[in-house]
N, C-alpha and C positions, 0 to 999 in steps of 0.2 A: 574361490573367494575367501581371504580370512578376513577376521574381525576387524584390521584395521583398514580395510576397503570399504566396507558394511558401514564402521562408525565415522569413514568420511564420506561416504557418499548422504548418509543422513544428516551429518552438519551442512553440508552443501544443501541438500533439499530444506532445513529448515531456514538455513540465510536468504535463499530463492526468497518463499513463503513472506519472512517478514519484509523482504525489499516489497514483493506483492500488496501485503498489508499498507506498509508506509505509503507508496505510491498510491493506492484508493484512498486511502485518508487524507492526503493534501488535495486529490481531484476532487472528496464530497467537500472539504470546507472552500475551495474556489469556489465550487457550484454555489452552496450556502453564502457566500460573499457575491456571488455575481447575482443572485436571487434578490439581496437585502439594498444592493445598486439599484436594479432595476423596479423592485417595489418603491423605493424613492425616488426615481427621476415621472412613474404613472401619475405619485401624488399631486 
């Protein structure tokens, strides 16, 4: 394996990571938005 296999398999594993990151980010703020619906419709 040389370096330029090494430094793209690491670009590849940190774009994974942030696509990971982005995708729980949009799932907690629905949760947080379907939470602040559903506290409003109890009222």
């Amino acid at each position: 394996m040389n370096m330029q296999n090494i430094e793209q398999a690491l670009e590849m594993m940190g774009q994974g990571m942030l696509g990971i990151f982005v995708v729980l980010g949009v799932i907690a703020l629905l949760v947080a938005i379907m939470q602040k619906i559903d506290n409003r419709n109890k009222k």
